[in-house]
Chimera marker file (.cmm) of the C-alpha trace (Angstrom):
<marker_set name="trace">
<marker id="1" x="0.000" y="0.000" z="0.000" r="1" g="1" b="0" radius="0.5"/>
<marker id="2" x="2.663" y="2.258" z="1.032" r="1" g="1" b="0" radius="0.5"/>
<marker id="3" x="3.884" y="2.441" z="-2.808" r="1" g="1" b="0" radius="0.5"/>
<marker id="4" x="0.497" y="2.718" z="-4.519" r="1" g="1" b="0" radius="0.5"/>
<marker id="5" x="-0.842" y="5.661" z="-2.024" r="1" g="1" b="0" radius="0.5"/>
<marker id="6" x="2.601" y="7.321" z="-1.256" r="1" g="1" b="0" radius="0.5"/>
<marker id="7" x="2.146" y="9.817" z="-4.075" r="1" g="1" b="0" radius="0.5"/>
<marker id="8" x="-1.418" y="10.775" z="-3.158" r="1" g="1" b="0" radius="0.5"/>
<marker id="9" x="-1.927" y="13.828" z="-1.021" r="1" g="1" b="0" radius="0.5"/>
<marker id="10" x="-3.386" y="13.423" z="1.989" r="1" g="1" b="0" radius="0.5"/>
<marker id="11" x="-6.832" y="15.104" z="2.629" r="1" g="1" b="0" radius="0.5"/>
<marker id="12" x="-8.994" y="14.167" z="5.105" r="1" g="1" b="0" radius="0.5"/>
<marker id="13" x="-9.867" y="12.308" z="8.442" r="1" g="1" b="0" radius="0.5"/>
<marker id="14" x="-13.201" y="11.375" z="9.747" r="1" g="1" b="0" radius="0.5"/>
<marker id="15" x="-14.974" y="10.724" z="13.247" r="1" g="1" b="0" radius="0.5"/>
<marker id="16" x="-18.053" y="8.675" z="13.401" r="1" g="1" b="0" radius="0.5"/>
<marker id="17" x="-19.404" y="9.332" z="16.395" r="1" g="1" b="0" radius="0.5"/>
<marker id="18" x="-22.806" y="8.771" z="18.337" r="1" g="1" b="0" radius="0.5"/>
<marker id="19" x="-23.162" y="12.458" z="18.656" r="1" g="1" b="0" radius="0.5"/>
<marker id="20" x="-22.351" y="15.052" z="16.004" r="1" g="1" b="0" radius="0.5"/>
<marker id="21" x="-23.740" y="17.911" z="17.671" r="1" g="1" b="0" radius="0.5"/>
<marker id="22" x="-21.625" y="17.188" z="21.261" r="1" g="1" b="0" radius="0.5"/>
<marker id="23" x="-18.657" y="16.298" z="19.048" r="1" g="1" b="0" radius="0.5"/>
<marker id="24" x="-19.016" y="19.234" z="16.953" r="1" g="1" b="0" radius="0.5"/>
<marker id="25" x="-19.396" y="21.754" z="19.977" r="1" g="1" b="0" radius="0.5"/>
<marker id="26" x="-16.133" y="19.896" z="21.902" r="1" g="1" b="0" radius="0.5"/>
<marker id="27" x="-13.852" y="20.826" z="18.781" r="1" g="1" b="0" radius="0.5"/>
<marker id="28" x="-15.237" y="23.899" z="18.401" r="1" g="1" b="0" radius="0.5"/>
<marker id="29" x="-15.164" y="25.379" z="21.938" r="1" g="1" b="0" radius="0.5"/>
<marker id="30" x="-11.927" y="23.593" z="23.010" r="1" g="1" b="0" radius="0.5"/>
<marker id="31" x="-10.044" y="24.101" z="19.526" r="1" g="1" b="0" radius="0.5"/>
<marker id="32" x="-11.999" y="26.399" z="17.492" r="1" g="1" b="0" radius="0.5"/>
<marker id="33" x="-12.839" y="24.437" z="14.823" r="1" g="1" b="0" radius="0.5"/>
<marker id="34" x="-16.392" y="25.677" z="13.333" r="1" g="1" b="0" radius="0.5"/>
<marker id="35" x="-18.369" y="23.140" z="12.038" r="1" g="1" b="0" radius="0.5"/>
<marker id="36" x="-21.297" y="23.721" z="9.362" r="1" g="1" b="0" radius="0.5"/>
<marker id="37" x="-24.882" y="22.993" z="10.777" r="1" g="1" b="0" radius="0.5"/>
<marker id="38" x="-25.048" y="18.767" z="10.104" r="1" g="1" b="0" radius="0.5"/>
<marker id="39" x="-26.078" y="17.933" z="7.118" r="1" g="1" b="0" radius="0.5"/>
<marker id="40" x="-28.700" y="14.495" z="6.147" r="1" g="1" b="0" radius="0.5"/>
<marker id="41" x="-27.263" y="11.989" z="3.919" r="1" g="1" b="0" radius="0.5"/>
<marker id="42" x="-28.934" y="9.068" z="1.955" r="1" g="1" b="0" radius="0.5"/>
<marker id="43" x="-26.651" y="6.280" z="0.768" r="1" g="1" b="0" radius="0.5"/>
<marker id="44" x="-29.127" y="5.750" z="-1.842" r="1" g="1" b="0" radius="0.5"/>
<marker id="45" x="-28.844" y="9.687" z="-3.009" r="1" g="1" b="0" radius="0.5"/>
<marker id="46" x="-24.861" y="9.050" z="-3.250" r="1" g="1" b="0" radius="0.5"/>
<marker id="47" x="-25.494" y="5.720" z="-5.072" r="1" g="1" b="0" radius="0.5"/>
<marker id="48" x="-22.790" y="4.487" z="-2.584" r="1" g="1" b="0" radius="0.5"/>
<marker id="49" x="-22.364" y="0.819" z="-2.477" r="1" g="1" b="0" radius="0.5"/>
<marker id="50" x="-22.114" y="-1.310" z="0.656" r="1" g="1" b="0" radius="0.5"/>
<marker id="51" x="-20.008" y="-4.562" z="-0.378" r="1" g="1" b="0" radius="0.5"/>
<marker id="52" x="-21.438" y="-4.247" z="-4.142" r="1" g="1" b="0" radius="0.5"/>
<marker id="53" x="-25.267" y="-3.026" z="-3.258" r="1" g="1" b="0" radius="0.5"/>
<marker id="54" x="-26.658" y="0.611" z="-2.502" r="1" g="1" b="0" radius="0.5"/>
<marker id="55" x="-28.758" y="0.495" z="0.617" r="1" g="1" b="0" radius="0.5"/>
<marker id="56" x="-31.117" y="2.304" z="2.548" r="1" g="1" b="0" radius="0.5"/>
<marker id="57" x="-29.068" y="4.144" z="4.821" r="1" g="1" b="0" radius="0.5"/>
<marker id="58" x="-28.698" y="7.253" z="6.459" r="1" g="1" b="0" radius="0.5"/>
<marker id="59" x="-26.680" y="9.462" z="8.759" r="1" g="1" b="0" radius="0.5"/>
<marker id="60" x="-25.817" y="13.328" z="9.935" r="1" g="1" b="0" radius="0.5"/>
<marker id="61" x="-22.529" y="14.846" z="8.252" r="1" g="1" b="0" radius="0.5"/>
<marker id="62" x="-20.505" y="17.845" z="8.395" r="1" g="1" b="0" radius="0.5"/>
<marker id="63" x="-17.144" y="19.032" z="7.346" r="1" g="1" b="0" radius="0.5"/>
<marker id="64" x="-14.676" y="21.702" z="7.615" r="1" g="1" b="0" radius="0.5"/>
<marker id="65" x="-11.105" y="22.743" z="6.523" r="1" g="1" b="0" radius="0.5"/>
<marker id="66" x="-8.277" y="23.095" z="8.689" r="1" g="1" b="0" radius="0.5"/>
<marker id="67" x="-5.116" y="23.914" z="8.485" r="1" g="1" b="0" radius="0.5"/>
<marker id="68" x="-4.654" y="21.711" z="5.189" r="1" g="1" b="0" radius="0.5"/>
<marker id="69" x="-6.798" y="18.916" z="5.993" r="1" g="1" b="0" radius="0.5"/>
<marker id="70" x="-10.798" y="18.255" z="5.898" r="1" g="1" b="0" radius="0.5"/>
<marker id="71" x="-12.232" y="17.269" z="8.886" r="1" g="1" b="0" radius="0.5"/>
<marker id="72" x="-15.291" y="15.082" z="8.955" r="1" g="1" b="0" radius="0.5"/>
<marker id="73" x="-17.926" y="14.256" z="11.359" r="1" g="1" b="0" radius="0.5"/>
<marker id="74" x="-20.390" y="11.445" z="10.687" r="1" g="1" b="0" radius="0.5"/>
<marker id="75" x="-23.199" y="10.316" z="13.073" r="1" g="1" b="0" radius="0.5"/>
<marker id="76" x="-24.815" y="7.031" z="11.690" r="1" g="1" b="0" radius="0.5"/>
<marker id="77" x="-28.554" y="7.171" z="12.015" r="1" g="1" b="0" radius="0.5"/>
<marker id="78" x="-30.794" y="3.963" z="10.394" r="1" g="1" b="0" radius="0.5"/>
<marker id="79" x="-30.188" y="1.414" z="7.735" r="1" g="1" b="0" radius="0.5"/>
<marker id="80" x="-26.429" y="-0.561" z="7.284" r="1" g="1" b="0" radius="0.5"/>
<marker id="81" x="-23.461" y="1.254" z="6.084" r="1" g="1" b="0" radius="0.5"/>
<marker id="82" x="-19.865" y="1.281" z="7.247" r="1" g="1" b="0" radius="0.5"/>
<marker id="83" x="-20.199" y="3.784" z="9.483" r="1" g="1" b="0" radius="0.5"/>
<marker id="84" x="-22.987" y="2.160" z="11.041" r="1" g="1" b="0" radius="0.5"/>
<marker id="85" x="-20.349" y="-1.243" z="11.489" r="1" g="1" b="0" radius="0.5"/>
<marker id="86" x="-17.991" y="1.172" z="12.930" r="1" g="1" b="0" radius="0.5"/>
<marker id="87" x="-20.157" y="2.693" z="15.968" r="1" g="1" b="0" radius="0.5"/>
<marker id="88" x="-21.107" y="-0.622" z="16.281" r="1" g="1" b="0" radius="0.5"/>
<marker id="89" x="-18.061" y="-2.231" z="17.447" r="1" g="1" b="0" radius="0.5"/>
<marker id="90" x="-16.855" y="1.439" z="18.921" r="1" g="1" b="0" radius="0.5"/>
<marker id="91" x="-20.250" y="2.732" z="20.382" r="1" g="1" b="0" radius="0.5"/>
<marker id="92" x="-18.127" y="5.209" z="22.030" r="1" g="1" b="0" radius="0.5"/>
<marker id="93" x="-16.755" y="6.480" z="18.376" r="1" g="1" b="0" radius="0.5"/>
<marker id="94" x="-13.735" y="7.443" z="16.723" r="1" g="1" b="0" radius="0.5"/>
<marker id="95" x="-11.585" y="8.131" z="13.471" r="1" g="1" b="0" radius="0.5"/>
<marker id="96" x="-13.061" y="5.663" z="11.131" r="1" g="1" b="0" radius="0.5"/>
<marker id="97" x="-11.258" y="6.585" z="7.984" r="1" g="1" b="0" radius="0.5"/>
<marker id="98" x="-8.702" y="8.601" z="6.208" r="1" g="1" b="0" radius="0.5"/>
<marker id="99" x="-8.842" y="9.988" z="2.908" r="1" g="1" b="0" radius="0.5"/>
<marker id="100" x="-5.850" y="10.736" z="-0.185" r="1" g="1" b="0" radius="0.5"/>
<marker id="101" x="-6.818" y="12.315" z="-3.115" r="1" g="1" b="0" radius="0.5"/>
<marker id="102" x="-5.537" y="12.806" z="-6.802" r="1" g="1" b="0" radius="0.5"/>
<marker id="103" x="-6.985" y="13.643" z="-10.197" r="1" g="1" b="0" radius="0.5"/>
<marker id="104" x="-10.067" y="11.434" z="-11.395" r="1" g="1" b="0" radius="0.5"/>
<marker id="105" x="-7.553" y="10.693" z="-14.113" r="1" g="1" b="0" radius="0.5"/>
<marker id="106" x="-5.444" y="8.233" z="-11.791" r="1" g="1" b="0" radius="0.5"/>
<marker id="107" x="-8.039" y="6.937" z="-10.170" r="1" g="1" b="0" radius="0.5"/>
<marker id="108" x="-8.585" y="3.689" z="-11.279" r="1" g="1" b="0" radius="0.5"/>
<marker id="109" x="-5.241" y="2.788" z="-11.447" r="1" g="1" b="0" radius="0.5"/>
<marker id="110" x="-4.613" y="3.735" z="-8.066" r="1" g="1" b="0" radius="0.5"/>
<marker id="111" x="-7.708" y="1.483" z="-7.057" r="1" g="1" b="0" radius="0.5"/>
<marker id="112" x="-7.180" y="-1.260" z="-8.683" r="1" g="1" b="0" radius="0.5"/>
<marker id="113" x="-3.965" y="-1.755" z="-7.213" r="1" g="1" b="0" radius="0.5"/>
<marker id="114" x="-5.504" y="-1.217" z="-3.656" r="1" g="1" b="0" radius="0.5"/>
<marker id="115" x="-8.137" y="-3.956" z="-4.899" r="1" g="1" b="0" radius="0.5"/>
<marker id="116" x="-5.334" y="-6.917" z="-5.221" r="1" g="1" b="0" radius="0.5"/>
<marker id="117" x="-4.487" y="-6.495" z="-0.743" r="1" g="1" b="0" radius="0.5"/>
<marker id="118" x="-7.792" y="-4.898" z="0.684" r="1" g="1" b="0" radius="0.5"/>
<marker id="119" x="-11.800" y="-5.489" z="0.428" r="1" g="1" b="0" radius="0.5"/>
<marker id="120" x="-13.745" y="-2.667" z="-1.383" r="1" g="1" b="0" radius="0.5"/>
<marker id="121" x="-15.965" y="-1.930" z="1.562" r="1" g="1" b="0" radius="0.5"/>
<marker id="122" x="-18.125" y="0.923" z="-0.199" r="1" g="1" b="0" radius="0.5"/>
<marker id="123" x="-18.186" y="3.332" z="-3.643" r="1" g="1" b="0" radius="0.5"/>
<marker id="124" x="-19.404" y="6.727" z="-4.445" r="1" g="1" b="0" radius="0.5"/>
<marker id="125" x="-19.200" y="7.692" z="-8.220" r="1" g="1" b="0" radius="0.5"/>
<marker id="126" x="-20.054" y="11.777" z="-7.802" r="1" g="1" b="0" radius="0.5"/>
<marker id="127" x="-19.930" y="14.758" z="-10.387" r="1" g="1" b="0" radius="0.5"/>
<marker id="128" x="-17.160" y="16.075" z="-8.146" r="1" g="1" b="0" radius="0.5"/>
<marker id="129" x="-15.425" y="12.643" z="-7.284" r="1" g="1" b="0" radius="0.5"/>
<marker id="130" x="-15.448" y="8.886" z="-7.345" r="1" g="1" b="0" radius="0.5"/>
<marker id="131" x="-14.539" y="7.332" z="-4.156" r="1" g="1" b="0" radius="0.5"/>
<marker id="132" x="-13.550" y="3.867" z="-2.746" r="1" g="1" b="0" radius="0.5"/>
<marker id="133" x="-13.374" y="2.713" z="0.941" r="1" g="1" b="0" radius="0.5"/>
<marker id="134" x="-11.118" y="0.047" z="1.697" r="1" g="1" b="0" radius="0.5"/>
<marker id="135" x="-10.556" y="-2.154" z="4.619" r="1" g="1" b="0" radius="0.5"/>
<marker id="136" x="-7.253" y="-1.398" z="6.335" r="1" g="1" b="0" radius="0.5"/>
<marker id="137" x="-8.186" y="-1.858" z="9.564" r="1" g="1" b="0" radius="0.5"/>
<marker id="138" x="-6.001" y="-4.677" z="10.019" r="1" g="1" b="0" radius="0.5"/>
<marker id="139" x="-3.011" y="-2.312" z="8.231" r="1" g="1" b="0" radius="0.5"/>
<marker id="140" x="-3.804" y="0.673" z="9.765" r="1" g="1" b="0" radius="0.5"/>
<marker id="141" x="-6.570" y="0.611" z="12.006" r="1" g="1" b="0" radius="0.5"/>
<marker id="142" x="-8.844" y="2.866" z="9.612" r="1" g="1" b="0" radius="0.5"/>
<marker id="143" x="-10.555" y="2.166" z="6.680" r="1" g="1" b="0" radius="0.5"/>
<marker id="144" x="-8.887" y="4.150" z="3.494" r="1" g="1" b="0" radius="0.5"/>
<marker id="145" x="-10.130" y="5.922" z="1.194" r="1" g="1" b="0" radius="0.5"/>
<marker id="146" x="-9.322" y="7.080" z="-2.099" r="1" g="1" b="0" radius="0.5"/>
<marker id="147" x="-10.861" y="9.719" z="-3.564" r="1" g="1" b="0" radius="0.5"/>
<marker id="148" x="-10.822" y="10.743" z="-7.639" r="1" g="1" b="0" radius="0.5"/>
<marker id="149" x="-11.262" y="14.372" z="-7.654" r="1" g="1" b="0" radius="0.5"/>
<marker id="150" x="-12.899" y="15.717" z="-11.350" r="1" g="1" b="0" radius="0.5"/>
<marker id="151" x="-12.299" y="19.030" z="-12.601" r="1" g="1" b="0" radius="0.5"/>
<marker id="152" x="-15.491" y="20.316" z="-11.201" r="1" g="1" b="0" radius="0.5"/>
<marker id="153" x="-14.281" y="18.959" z="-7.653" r="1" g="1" b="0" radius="0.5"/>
<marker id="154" x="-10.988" y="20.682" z="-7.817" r="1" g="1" b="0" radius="0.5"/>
<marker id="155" x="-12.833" y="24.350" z="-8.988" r="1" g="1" b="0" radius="0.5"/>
<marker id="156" x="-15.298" y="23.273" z="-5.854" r="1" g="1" b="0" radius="0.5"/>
<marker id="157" x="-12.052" y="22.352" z="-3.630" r="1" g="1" b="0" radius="0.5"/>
<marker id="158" x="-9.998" y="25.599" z="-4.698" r="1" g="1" b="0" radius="0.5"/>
<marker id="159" x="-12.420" y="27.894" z="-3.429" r="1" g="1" b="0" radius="0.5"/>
<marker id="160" x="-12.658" y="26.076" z="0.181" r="1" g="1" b="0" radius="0.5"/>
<marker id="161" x="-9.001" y="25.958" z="0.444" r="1" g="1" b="0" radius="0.5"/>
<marker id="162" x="-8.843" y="29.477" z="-0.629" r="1" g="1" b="0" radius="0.5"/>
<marker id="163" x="-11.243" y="30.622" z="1.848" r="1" g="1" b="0" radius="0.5"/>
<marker id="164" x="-14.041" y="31.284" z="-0.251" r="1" g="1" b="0" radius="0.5"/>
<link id1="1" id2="2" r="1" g="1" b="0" radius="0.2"/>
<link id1="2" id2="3" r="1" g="1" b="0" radius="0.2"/>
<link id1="3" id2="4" r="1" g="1" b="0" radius="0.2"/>
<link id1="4" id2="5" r="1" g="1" b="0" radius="0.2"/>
<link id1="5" id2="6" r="1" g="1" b="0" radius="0.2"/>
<link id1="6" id2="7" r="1" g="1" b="0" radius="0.2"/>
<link id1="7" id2="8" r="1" g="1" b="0" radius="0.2"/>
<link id1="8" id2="9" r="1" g="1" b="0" radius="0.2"/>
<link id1="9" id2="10" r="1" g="1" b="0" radius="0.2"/>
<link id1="10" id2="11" r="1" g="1" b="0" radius="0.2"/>
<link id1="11" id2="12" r="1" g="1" b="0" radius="0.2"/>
<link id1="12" id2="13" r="1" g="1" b="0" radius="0.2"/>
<link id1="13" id2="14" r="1" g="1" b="0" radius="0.2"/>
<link id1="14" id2="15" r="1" g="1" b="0" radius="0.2"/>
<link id1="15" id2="16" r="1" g="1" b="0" radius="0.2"/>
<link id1="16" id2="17" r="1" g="1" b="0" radius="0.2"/>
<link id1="17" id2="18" r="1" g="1" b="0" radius="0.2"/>
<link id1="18" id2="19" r="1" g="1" b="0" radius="0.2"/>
<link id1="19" id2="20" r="1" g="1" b="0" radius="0.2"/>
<link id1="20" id2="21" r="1" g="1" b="0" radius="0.2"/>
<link id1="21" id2="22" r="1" g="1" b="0" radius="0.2"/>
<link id1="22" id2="23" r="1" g="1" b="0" radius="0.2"/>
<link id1="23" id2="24" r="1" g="1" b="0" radius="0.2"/>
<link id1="24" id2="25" r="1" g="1" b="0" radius="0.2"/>
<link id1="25" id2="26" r="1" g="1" b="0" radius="0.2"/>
<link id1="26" id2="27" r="1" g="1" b="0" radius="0.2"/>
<link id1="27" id2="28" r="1" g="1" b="0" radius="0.2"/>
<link id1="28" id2="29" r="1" g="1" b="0" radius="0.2"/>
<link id1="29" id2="30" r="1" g="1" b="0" radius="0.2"/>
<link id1="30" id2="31" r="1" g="1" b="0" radius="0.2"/>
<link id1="31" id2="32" r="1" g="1" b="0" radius="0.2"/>
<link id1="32" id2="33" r="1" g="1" b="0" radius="0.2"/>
<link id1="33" id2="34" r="1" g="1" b="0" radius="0.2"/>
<link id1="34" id2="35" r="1" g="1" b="0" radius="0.2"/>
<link id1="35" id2="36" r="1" g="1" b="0" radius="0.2"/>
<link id1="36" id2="37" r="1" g="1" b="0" radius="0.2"/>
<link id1="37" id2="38" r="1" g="1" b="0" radius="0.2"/>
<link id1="38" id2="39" r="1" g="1" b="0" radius="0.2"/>
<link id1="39" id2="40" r="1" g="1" b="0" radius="0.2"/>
<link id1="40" id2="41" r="1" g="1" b="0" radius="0.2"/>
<link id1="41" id2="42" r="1" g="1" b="0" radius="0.2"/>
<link id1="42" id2="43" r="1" g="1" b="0" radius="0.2"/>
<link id1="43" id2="44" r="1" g="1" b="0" radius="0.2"/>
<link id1="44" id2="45" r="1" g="1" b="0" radius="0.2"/>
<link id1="45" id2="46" r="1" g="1" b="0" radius="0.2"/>
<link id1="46" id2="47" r="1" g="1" b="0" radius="0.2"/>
<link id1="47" id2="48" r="1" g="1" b="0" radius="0.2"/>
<link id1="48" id2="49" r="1" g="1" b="0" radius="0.2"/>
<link id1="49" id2="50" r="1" g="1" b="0" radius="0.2"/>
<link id1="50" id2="51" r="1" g="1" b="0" radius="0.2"/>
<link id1="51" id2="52" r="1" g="1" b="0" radius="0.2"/>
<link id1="52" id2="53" r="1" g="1" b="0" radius="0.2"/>
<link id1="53" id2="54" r="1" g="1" b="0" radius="0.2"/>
<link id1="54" id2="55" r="1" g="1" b="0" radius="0.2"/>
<link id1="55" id2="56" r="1" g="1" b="0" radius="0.2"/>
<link id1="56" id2="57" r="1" g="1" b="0" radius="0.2"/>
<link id1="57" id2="58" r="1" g="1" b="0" radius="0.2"/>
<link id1="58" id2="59" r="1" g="1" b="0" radius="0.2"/>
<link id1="59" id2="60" r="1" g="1" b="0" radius="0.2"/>
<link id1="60" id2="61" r="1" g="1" b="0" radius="0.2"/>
<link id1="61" id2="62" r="1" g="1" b="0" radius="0.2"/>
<link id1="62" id2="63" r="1" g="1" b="0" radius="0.2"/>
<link id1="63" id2="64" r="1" g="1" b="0" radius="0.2"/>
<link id1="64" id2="65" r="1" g="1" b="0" radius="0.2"/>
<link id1="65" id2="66" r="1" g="1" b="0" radius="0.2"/>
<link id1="66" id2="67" r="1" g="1" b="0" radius="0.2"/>
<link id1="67" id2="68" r="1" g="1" b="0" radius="0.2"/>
<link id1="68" id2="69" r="1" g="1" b="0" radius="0.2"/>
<link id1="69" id2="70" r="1" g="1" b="0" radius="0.2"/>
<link id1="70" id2="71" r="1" g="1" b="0" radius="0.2"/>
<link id1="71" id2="72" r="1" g="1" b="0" radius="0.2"/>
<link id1="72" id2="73" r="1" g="1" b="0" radius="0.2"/>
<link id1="73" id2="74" r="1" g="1" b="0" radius="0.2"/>
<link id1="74" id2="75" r="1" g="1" b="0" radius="0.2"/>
<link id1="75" id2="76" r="1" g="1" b="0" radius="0.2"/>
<link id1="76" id2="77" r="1" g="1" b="0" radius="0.2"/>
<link id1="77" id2="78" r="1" g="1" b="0" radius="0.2"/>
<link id1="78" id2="79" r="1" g="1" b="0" radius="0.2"/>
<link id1="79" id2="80" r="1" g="1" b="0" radius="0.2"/>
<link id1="80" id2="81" r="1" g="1" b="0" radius="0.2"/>
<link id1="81" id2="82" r="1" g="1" b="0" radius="0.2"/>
<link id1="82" id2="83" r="1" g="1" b="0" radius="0.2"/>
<link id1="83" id2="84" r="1" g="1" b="0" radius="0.2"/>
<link id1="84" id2="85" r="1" g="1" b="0" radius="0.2"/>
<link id1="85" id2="86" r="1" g="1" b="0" radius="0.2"/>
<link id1="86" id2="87" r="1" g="1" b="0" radius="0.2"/>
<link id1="87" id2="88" r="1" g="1" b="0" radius="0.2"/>
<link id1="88" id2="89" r="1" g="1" b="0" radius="0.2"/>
<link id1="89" id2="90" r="1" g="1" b="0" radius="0.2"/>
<link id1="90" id2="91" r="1" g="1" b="0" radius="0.2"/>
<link id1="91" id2="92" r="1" g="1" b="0" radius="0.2"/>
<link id1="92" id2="93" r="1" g="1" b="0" radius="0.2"/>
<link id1="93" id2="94" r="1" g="1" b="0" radius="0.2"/>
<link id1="94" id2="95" r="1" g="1" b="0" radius="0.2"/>
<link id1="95" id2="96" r="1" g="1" b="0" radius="0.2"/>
<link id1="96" id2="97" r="1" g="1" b="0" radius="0.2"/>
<link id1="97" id2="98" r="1" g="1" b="0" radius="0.2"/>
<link id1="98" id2="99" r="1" g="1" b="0" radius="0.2"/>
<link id1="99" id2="100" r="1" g="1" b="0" radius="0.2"/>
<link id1="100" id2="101" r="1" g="1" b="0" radius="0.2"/>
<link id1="101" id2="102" r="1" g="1" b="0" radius="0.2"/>
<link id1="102" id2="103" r="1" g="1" b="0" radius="0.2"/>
<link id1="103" id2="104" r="1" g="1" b="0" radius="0.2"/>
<link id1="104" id2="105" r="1" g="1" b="0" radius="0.2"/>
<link id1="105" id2="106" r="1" g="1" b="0" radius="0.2"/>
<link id1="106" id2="107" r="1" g="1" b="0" radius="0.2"/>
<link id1="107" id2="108" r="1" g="1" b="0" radius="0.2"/>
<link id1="108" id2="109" r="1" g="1" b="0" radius="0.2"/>
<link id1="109" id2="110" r="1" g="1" b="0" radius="0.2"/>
<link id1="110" id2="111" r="1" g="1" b="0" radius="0.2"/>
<link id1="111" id2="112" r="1" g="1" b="0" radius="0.2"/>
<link id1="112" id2="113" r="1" g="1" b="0" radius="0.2"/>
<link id1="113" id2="114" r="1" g="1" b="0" radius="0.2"/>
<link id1="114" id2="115" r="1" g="1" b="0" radius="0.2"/>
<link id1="115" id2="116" r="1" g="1" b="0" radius="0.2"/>
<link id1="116" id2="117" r="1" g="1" b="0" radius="0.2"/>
<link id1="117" id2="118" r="1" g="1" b="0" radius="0.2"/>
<link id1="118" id2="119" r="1" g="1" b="0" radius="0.2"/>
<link id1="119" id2="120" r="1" g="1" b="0" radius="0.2"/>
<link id1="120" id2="121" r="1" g="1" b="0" radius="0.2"/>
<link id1="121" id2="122" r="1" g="1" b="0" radius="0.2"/>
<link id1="122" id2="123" r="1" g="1" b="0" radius="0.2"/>
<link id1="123" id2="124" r="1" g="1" b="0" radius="0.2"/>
<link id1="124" id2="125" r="1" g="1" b="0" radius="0.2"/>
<link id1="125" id2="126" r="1" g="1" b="0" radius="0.2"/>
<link id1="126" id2="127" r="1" g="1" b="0" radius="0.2"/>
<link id1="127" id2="128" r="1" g="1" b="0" radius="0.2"/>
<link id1="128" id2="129" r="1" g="1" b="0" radius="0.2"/>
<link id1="129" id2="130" r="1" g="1" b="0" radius="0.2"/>
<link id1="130" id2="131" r="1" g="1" b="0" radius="0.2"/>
<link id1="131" id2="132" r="1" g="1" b="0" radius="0.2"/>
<link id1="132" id2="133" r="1" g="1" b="0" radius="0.2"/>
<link id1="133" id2="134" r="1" g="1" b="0" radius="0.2"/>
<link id1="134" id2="135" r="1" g="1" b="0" radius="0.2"/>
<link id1="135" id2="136" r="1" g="1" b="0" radius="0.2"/>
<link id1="136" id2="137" r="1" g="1" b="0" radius="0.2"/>
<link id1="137" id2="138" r="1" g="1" b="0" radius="0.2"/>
<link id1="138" id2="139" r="1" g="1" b="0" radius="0.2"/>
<link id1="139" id2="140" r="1" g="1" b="0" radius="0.2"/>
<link id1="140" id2="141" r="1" g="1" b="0" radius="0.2"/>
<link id1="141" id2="142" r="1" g="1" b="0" radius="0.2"/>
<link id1="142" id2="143" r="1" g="1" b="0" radius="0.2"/>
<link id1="143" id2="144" r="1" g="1" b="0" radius="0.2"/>
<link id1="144" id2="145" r="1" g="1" b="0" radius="0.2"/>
<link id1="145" id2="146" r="1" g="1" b="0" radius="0.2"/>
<link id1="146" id2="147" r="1" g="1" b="0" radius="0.2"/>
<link id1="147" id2="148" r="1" g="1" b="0" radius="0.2"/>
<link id1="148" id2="149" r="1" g="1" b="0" radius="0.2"/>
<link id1="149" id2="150" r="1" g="1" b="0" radius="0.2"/>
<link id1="150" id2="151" r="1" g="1" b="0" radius="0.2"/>
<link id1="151" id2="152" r="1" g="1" b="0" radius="0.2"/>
<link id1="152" id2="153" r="1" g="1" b="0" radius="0.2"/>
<link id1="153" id2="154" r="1" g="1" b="0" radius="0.2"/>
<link id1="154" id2="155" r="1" g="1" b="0" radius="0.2"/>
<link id1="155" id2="156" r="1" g="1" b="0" radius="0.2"/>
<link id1="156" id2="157" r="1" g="1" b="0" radius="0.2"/>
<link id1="157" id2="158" r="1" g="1" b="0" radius="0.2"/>
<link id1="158" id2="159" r="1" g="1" b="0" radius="0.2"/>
<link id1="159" id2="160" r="1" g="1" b="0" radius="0.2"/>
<link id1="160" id2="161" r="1" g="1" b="0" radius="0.2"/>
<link id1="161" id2="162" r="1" g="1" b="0" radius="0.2"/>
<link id1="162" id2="163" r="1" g="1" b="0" radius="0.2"/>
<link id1="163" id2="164" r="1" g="1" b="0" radius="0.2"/>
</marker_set>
């Protein structure tokens, strides 16, 4: 893994946690990390995959950028998904996965390569990125994920980063 990811940059890390609002508020008034108000996601509005099917699932999200990195906050609510597996066997929470990113361009390659070692544990194929979670617990404790930015995402991401 170390080869086929070491040229990706590193972008993001992500909580799932049984509380988004009381996780949100402790980074915020201990750090000073604002948070956008949580956000509802459908798996099935993503078309993300769980092991090769969408399913009905849902759960709070919100995400900022800090000091060169995205920081997510997930909060499982009903149906199956990975972070649901997560706060099940961690009711108490904690950094679920890690993201790299590079063009859209690379992005098979890269995940096909990642396909040979690790399970696909769940896609998202969005107008501003494709995205692939594998299982690296066993590696790395997290689940990884890869993330194929299109042009439209990078416009999207420049602004952010920028401050806009």
């Amino acid at each position: 893994m170390n080869n086929t990811i070491a040229k990706l940059e590193f972008a993001q890390i992500c909580w799932v946690i049984p509380d988004i609002h009381a996780t949100a508020d402790f980074l915020s008034n201990s750090l000073g990390i604002a948070f956008p108000k949580p956000e509802l996601v459908r798996a099935q509005d993503l078309n993300m995959s769980y092991y090769g099917k969408v399913v009905d699932a849902e759960w709070l999200t919100t995400q900022t950028y800090n000091g060169g990195t995205y920081l997510e906050l997930v909060q499982p609510l009903s149906g199956q998904s990975m972070f649901h597996d997560y706060l099940a066997k961690h009711p108490e929470g904690g950094i679920q996965h890690h993201a790299f990113r590079l063009p859209v361009s690379g992005f098979e390659k890269v995940t096909n390569e990642l396909r040979k070692t690790y399970a696909l544990i769940s896609e998202v194929d969005h107008p501003i990125a494709k995205m692939s979670f594998f299982d690296t617990y066993k590696t790395m404790g997290v689940v990884t994920e890869i993330m194929g930015i299109t042009p439209e995402g990078w416009k999207i991401l420049e602004q952010v980063e920028s401050g806009g």
